[in-house]
Backbone of each chain as nested JSON, in Angstrom:
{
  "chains": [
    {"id": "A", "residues": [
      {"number": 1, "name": "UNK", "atoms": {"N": [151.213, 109.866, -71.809], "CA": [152.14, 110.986, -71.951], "C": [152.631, 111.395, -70.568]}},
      {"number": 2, "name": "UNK", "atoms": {"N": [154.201, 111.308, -70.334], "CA": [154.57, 112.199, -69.087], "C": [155.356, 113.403, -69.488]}},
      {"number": 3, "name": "UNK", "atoms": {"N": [155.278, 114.071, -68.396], "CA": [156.584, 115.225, -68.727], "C": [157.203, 115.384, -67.729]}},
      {"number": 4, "name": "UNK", "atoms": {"N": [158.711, 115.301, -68.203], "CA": [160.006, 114.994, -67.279], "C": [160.851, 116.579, -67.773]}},
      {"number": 5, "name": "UNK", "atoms": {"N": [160.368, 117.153, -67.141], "CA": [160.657, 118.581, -66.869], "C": [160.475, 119.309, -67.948]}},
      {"number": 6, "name": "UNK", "atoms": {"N": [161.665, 120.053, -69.191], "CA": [160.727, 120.37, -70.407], "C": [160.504, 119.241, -71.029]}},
      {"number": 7, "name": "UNK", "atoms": {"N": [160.733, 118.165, -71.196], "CA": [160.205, 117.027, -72.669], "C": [159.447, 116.631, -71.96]}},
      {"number": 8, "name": "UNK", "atoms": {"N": [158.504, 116.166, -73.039], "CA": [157.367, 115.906, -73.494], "C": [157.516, 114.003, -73.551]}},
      {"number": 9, "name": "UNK", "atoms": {"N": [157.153, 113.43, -72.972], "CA": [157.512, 111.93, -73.57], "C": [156.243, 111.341, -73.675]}},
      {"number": 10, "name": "UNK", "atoms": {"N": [156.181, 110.682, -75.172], "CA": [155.167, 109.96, -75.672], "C": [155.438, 108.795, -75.783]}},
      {"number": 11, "name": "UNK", "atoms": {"N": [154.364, 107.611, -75.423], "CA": [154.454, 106.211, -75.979], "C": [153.507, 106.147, -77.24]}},
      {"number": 12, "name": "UNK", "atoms": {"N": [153.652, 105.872, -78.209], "CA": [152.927, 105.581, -79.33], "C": [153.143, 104.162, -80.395]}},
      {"number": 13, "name": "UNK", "atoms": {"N": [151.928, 103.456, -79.818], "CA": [151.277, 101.853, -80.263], "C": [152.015, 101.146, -79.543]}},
      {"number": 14, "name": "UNK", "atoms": {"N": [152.759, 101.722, -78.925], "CA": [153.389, 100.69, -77.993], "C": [155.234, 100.119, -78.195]}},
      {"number": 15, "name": "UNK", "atoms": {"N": [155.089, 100.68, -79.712], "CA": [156.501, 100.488, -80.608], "C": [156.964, 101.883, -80.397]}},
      {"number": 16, "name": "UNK", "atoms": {"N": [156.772, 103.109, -80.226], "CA": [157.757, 103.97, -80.74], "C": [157.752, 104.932, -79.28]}},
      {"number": 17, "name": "UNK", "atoms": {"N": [158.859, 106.26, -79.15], "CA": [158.965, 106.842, -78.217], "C": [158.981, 108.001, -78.795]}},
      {"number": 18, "name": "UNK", "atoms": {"N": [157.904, 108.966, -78.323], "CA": [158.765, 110.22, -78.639], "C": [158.839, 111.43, -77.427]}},
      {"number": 19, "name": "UNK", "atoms": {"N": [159.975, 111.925, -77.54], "CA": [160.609, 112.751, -76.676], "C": [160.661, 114.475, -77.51]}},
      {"number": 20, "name": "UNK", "atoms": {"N": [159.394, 115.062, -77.224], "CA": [159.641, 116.283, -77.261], "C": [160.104, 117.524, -76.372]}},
      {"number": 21, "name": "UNK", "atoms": {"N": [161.212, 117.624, -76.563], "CA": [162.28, 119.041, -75.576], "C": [161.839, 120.514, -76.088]}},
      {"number": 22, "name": "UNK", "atoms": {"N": [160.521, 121.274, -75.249], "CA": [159.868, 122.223, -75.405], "C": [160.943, 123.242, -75.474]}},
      {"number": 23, "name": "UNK", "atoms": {"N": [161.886, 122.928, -74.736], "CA": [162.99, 124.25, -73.713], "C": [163.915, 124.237, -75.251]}},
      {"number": 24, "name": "UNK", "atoms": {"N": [164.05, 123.427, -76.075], "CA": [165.085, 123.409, -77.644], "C": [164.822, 123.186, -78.414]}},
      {"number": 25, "name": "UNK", "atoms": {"N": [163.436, 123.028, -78.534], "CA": [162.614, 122.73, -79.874], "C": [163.51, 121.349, -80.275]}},
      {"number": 26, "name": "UNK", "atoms": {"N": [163.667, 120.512, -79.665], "CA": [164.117, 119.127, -80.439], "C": [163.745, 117.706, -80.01]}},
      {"number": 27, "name": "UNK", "atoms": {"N": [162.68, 117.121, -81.128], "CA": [162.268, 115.906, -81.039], "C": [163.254, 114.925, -81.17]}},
      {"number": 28, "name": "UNK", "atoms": {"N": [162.999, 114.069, -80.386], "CA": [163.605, 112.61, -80.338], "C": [162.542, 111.666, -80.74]}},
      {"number": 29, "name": "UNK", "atoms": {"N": [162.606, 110.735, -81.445], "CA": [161.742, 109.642, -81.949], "C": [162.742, 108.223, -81.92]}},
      {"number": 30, "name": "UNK", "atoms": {"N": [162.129, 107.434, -81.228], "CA": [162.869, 105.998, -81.225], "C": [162.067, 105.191, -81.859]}},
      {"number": 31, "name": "UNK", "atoms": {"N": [163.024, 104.294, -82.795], "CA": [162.006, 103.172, -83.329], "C": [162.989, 101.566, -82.939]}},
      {"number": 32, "name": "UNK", "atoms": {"N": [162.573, 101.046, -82.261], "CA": [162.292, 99.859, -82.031], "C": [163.351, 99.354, -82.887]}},
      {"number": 33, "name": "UNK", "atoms": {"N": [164.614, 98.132, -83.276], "CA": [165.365, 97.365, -84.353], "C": [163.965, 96.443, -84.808]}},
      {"number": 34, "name": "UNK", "atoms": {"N": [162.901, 96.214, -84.321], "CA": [162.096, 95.08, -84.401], "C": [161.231, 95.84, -85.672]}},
      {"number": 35, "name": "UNK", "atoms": {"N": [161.324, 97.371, -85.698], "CA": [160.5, 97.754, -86.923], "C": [161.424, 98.413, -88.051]}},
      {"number": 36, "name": "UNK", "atoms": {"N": [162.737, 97.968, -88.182], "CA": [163.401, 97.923, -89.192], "C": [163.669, 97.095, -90.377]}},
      {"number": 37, "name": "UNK", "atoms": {"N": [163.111, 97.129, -91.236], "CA": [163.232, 96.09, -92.563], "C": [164.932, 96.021, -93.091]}},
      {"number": 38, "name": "UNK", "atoms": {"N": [165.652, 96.994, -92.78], "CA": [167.287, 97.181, -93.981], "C": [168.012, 97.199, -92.883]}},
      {"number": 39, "name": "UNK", "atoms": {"N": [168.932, 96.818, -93.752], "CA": [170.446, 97.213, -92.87], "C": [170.824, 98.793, -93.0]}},
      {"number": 40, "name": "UNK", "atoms": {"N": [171.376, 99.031, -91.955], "CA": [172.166, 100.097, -92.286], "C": [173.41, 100.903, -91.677]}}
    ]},
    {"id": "B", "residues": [
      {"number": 1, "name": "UNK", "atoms": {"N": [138.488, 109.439, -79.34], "CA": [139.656, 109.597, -79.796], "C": [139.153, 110.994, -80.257]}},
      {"number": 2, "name": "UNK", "atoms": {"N": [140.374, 111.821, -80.431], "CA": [139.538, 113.459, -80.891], "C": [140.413, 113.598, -82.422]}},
      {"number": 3, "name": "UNK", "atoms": {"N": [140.012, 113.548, -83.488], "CA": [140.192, 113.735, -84.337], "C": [141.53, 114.86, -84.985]}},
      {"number": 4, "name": "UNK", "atoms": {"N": [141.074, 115.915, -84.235], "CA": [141.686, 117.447, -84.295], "C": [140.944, 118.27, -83.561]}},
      {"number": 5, "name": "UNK", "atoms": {"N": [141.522, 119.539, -83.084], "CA": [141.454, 120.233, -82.166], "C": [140.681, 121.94, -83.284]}},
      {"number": 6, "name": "UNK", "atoms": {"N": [140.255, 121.596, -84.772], "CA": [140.654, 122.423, -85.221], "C": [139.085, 123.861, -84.698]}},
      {"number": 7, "name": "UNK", "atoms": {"N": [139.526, 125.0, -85.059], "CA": [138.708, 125.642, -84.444], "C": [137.3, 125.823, -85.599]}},
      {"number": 8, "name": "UNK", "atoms": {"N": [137.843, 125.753, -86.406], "CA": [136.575, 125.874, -87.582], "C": [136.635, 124.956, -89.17]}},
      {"number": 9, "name": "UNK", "atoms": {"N": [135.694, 124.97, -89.793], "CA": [136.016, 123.618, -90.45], "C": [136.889, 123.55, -91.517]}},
      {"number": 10, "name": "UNK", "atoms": {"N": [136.973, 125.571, -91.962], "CA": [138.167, 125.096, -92.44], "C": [139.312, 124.771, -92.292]}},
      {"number": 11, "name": "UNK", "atoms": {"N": [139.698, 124.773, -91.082], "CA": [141.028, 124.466, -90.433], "C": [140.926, 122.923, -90.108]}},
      {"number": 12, "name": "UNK", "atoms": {"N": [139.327, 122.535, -89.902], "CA": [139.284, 120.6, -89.727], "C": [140.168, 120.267, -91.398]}},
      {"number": 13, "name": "UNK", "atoms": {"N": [139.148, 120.562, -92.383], "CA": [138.859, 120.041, -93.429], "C": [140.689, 120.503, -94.077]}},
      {"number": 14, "name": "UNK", "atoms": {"N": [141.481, 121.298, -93.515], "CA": [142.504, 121.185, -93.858], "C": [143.544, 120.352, -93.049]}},
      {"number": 15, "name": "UNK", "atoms": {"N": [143.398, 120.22, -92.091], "CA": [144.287, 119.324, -90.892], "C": [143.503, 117.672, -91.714]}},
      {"number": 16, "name": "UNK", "atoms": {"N": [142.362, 117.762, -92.058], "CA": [142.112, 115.841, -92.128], "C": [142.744, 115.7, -93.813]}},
      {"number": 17, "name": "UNK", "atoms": {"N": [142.994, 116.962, -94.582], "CA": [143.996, 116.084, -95.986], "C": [144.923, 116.392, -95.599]}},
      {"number": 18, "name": "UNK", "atoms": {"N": [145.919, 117.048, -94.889], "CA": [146.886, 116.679, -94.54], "C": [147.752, 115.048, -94.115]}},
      {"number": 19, "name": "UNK", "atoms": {"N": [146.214, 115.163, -93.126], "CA": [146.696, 113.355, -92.675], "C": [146.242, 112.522, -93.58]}},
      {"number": 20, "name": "UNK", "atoms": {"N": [145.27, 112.891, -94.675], "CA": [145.144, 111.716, -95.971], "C": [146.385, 111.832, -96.967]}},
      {"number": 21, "name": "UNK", "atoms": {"N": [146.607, 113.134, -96.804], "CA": [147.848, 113.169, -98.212], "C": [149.543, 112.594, -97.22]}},
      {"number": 22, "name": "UNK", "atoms": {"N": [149.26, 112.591, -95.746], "CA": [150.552, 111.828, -95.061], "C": [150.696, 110.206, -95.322]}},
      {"number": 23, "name": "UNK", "atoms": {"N": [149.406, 109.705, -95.177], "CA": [149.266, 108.435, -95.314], "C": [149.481, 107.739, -96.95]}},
      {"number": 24, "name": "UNK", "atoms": {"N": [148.89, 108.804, -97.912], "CA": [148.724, 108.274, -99.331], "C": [150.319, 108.511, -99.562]}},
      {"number": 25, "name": "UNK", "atoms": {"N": [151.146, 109.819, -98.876], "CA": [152.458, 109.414, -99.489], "C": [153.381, 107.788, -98.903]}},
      {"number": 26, "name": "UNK", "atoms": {"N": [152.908, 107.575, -97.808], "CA": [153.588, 106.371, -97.447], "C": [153.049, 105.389, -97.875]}},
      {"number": 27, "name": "UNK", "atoms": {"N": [151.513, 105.421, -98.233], "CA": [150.975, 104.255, -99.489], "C": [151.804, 103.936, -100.476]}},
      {"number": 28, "name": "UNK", "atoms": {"N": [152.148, 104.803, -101.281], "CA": [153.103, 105.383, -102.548], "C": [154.209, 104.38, -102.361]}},
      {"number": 29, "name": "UNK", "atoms": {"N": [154.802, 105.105, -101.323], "CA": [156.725, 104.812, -101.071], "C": [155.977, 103.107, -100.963]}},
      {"number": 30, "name": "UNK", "atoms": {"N": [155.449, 102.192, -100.127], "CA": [155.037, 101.397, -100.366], "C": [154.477, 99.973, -101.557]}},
      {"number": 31, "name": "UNK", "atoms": {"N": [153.9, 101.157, -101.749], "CA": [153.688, 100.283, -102.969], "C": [155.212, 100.386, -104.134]}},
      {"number": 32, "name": "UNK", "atoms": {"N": [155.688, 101.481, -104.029], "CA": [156.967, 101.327, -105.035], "C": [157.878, 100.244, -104.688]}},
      {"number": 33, "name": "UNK", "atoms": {"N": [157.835, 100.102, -102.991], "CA": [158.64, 99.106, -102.218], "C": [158.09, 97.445, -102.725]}},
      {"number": 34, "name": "UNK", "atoms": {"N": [157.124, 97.357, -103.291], "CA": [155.955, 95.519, -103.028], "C": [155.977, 95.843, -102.171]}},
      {"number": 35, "name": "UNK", "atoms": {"N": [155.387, 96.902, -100.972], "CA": [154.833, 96.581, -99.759], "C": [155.972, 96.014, -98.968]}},
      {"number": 36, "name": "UNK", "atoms": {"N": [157.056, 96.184, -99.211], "CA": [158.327, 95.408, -97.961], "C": [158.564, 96.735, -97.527]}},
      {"number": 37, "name": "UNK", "atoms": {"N": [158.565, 97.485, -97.295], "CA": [158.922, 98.752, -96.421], "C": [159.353, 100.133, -97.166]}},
      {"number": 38, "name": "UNK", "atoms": {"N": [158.864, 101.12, -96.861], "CA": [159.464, 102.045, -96.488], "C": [160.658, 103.524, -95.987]}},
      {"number": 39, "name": "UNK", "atoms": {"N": [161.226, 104.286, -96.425], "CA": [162.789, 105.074, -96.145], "C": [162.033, 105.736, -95.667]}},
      {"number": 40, "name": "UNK", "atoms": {"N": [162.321, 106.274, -93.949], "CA": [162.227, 106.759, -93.372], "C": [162.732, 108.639, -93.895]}},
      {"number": 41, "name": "UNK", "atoms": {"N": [164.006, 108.293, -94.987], "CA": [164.254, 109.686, -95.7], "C": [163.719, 109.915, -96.707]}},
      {"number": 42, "name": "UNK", "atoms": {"N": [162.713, 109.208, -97.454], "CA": [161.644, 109.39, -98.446], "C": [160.379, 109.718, -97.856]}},
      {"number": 43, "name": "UNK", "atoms": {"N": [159.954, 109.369, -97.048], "CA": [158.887, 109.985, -95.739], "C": [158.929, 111.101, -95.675]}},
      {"number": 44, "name": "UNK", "atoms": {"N": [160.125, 111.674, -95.187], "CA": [160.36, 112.705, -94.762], "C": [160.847, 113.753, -95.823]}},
      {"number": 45, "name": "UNK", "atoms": {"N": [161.272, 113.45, -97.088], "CA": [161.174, 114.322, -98.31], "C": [159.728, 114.745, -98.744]}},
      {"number": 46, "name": "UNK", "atoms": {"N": [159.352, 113.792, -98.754], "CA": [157.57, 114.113, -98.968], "C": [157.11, 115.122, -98.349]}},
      {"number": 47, "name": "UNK", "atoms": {"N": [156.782, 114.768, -97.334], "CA": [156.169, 115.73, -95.983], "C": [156.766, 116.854, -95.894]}},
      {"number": 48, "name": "UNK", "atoms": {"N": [158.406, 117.216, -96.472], "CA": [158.574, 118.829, -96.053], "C": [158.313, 119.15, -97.45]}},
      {"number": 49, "name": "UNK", "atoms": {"N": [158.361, 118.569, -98.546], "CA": [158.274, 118.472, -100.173], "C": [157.53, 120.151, -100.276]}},
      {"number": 50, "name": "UNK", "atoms": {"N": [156.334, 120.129, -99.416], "CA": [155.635, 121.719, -99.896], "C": [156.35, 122.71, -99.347]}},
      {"number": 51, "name": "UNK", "atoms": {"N": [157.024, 122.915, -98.65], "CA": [157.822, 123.84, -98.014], "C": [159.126, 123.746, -98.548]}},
      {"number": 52, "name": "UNK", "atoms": {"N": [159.711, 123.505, -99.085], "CA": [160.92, 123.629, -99.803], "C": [160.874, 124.576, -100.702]}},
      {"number": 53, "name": "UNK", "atoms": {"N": [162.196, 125.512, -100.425], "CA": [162.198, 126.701, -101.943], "C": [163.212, 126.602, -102.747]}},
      {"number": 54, "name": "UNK", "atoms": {"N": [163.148, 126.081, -103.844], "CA": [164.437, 125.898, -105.031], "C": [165.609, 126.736, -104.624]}},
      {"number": 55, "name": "UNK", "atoms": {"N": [166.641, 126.709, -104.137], "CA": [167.713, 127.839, -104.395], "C": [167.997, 127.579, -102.885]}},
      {"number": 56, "name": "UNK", "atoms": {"N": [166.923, 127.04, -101.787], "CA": [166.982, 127.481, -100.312], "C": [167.248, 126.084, -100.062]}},
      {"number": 57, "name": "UNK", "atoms": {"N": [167.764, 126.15, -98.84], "CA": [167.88, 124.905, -97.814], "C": [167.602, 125.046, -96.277]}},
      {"number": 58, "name": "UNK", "atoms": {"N": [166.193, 124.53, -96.468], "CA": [165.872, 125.17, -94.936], "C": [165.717, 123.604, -94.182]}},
      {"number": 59, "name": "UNK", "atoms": {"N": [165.84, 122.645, -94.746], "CA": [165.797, 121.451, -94.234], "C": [167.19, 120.83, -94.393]}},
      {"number": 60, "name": "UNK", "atoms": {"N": [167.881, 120.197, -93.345], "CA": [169.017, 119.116, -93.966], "C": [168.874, 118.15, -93.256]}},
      {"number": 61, "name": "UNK", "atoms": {"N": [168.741, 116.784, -94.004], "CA": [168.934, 115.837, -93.769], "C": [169.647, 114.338, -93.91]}},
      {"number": 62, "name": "UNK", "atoms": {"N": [170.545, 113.934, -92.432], "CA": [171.535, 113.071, -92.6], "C": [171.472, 111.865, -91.557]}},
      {"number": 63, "name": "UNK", "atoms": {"N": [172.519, 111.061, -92.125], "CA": [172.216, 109.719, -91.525], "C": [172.064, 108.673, -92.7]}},
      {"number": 64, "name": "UNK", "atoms": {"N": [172.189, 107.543, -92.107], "CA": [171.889, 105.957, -92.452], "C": [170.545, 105.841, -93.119]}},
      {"number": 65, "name": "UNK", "atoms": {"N": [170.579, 104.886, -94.287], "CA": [169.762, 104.612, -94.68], "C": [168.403, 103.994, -93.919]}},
      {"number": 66, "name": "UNK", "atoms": {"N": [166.969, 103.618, -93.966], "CA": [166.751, 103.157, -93.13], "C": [164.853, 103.163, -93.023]}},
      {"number": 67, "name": "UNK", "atoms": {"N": [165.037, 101.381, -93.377], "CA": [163.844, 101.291, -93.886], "C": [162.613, 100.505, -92.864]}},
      {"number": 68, "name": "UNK", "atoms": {"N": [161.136, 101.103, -92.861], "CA": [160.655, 100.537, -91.664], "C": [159.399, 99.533, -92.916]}},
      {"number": 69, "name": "UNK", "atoms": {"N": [159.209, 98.915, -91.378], "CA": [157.837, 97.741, -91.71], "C": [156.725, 98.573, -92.458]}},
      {"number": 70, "name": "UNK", "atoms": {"N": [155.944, 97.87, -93.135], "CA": [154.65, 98.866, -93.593], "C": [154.155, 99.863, -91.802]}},
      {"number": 71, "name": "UNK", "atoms": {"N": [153.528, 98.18, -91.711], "CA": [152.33, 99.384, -90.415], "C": [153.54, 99.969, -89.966]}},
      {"number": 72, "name": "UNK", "atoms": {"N": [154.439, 100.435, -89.667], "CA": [155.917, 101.814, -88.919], "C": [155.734, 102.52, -89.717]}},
      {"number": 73, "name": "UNK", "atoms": {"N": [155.66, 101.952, -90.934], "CA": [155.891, 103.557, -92.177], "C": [154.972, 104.606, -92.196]}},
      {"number": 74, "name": "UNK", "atoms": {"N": [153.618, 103.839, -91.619], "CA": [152.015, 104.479, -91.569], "C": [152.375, 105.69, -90.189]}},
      {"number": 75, "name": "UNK", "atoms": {"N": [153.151, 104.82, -89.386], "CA": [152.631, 105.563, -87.993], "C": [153.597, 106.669, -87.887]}},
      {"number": 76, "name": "UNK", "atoms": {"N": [155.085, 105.977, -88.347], "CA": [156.099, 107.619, -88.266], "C": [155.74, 108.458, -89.456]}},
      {"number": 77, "name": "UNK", "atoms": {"N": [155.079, 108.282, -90.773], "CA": [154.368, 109.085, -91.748], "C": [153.726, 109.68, -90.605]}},
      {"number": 78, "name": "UNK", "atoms": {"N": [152.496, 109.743, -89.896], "CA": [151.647, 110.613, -89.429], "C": [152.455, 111.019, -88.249]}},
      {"number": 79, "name": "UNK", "atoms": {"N": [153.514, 110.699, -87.452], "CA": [154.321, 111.379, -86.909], "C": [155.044, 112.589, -87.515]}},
      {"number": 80, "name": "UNK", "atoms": {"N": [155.95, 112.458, -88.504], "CA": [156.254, 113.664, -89.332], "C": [155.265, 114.608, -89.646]}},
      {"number": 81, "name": "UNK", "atoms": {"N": [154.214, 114.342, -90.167], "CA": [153.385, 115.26, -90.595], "C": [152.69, 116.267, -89.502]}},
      {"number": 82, "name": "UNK", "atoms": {"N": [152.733, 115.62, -88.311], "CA": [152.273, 116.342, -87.117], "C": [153.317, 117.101, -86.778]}},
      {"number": 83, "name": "UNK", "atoms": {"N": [154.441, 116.763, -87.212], "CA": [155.84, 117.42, -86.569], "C": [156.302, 118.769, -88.088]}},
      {"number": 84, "name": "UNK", "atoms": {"N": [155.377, 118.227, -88.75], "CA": [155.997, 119.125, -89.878], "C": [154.935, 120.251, -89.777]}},
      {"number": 85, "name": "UNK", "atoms": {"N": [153.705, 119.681, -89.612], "CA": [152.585, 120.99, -89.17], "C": [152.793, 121.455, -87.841]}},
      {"number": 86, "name": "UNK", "atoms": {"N": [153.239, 121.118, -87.179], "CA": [153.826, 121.772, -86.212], "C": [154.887, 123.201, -86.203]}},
      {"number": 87, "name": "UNK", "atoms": {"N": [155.719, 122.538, -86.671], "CA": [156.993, 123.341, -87.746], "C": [156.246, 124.597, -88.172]}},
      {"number": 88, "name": "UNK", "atoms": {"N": [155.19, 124.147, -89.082], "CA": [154.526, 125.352, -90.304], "C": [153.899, 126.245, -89.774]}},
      {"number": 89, "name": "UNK", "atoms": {"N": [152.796, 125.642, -88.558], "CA": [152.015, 126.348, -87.588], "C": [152.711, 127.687, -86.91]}},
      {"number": 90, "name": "UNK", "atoms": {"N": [154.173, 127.112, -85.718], "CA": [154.484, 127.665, -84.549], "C": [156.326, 127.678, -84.775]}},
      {"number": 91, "name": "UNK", "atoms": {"N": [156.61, 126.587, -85.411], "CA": [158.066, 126.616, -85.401], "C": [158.655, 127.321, -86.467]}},
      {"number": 92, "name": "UNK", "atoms": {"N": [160.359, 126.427, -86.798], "CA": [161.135, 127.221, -87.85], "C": [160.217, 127.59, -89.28]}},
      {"number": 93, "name": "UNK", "atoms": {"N": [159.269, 126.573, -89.83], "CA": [158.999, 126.587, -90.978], "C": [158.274, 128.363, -90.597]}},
      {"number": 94, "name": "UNK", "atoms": {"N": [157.668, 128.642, -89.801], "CA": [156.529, 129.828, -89.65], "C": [157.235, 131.134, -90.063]}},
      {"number": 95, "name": "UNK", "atoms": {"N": [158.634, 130.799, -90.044], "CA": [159.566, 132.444, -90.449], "C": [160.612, 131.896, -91.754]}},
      {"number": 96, "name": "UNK", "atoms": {"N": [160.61, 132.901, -92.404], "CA": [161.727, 132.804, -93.784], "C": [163.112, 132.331, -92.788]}},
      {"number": 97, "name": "UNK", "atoms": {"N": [163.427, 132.358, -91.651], "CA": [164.963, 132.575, -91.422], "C": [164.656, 130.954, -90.531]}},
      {"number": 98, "name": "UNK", "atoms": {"N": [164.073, 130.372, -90.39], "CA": [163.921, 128.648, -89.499], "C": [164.631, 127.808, -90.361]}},
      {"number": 99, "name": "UNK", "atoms": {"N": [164.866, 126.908, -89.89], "CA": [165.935, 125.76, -90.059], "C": [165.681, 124.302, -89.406]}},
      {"number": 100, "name": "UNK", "atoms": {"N": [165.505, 123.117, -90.087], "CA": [165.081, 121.796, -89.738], "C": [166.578, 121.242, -90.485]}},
      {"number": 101, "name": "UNK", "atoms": {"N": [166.925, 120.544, -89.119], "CA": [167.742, 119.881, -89.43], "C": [167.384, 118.202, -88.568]}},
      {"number": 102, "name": "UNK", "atoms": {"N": [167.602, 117.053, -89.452], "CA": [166.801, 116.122, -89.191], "C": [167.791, 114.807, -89.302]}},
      {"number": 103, "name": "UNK", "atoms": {"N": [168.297, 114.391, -88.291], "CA": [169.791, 112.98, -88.266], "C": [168.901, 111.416, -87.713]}},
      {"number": 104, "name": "UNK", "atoms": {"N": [169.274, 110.695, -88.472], "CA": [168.934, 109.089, -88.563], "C": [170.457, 109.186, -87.597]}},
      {"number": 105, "name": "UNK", "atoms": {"N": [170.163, 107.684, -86.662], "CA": [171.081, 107.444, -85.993], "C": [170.76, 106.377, -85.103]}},
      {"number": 106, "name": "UNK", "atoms": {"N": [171.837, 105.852, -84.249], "CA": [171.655, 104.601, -84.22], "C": [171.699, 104.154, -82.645]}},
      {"number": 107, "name": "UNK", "atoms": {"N": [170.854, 104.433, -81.603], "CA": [170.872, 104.064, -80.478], "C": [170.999, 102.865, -79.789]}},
      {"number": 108, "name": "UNK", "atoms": {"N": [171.145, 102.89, -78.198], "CA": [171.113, 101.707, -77.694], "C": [169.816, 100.673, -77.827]}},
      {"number": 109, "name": "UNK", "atoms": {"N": [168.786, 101.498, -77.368], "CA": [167.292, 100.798, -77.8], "C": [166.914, 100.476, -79.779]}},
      {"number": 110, "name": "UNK", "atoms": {"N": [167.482, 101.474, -80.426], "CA": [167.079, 101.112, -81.932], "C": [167.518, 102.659, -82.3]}},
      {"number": 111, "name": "UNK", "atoms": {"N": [166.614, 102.973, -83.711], "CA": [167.164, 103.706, -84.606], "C": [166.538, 105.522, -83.862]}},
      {"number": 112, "name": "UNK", "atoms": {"N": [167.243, 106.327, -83.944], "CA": [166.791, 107.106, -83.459], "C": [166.28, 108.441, -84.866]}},
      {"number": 113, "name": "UNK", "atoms": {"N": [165.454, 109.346, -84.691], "CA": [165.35, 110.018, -85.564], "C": [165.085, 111.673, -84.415]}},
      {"number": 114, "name": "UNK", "atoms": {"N": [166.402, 112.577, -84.648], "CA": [166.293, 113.044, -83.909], "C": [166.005, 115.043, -85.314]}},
      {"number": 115, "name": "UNK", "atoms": {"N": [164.76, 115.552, -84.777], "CA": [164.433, 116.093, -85.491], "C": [164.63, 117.744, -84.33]}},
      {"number": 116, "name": "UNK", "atoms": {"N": [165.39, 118.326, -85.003], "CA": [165.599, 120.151, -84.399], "C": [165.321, 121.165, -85.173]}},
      {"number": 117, "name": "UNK", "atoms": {"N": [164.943, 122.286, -84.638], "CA": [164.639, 123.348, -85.156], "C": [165.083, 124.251, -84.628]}},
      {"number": 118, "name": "UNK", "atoms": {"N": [165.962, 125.656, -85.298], "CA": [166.579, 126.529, -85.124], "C": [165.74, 127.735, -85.89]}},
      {"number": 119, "name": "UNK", "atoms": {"N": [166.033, 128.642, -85.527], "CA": [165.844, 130.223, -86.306], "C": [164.034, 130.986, -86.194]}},
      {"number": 120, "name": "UNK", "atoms": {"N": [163.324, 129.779, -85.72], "CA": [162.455, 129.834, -85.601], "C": [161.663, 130.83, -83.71]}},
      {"number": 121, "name": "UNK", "atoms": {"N": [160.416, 131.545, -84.09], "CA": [159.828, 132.054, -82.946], "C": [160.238, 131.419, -81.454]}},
      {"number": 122, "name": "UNK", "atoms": {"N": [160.415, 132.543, -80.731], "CA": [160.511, 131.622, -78.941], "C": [159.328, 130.575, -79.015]}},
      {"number": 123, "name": "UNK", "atoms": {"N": [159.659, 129.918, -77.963], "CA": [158.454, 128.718, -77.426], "C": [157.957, 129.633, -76.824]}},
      {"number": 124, "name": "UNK", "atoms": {"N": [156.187, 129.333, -76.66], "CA": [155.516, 129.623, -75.968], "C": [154.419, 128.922, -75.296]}},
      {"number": 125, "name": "UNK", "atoms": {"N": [154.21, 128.862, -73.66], "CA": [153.286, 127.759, -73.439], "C": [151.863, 128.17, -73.845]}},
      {"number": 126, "name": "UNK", "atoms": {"N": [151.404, 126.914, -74.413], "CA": [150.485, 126.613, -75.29], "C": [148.924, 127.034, -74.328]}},
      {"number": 127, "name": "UNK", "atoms": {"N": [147.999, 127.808, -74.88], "CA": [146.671, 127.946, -73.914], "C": [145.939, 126.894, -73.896]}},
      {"number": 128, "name": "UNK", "atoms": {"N": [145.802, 125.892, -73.301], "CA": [144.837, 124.79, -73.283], "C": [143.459, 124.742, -72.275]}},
      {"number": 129, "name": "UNK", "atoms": {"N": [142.583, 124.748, -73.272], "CA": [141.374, 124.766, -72.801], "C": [140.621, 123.757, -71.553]}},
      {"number": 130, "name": "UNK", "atoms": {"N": [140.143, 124.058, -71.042], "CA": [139.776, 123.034, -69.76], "C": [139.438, 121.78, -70.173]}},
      {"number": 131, "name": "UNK", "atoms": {"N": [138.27, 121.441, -71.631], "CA": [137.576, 121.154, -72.239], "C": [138.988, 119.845, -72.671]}},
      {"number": 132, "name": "UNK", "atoms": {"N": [140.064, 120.351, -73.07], "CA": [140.852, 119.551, -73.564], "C": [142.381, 118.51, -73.209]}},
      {"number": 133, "name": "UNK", "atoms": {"N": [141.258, 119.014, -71.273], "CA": [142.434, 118.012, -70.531], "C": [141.823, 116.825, -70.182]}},
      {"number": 134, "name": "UNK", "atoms": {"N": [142.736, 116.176, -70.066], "CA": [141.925, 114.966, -69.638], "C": [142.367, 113.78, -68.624]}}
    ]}
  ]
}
């Protein structure tokens, strides 16, 4: 876990990112195209 | 690994079905799938599913369809649910007047799921115990 001023940035299993912004209450979550099954 | 932080057991013994009833709903969506994956917006219907009030819309959610691998479905399931007890704990869900609004979308690296909360209590920094730095 680092924190890059207010967010919060997580690595989790190694596949996903998450970016919590304390200062706006708004999560960011990235997932990987490699853990997508559908089109969309 | 620390399980939960909770202060007494009934607050364990309610934080650990939370994360059994996060996981058994993405079992579910799963198994309805044969085990090929997952909607990241069926996940996430579940998990706010107890907090929803007929008539109200305190959640909206938009975006692309968008379906993950089993083991993804397991791990952003217990992501939401931390983010939704979060919500219930300290954020919008904690006041009648909060607002989750929740967009699928489509970044340079992959799919993004970008989750906000409005109407809800100021932030406040969190008291963390000595015990629980590390």
């Amino acid at each position: 876990m680092r924190i890059v001023g207010p967010v919060v940035q997580t690595e989790l299993e190694g596949n996903f990112r998450l970016d919590w912004n304390l200062g706006s209450l708004v999560c960011e979550l990235l997932i990987p195209l490699s853990q997508v099954v559908a089109n969309y | 690994m620390q399980l939960t932080r909770a202060d007494t057991v009934k607050d364990f013994q309610a934080a650990l079905e939370g994360r059994i009833r996060a996981i058994s709903n993405a079992h579910s969506l799963l198994a309805q799938s044969r085990w090929e994956g997952a909607e990241v917006q069926s996940l996430i219907r579940e998990e706010l599913a107890p907090y929803q009030v007929t008539g109200t819309s305190r959640v909206d959610i938009s975006g692309p369809s968008l379906v993950l691998k089993p083991t993804s479905a397991h791990s952003i399931a217990m992501v939401l649910h931390e983010t939704t007890t979060n919500a219930v704990k300290y954020g919008a869900l904690s006041v009648p007047s909060g607002r989750i609004r929740i967009e699928l979308s489509r970044g340079d690296a992959g799919m993004v799921i970008c989750w906000s909360e409005t109407g809800g209590p100021p932030v406040r920094r969190p008291v963390i115990k000595d015990s629980e730095c590390e």
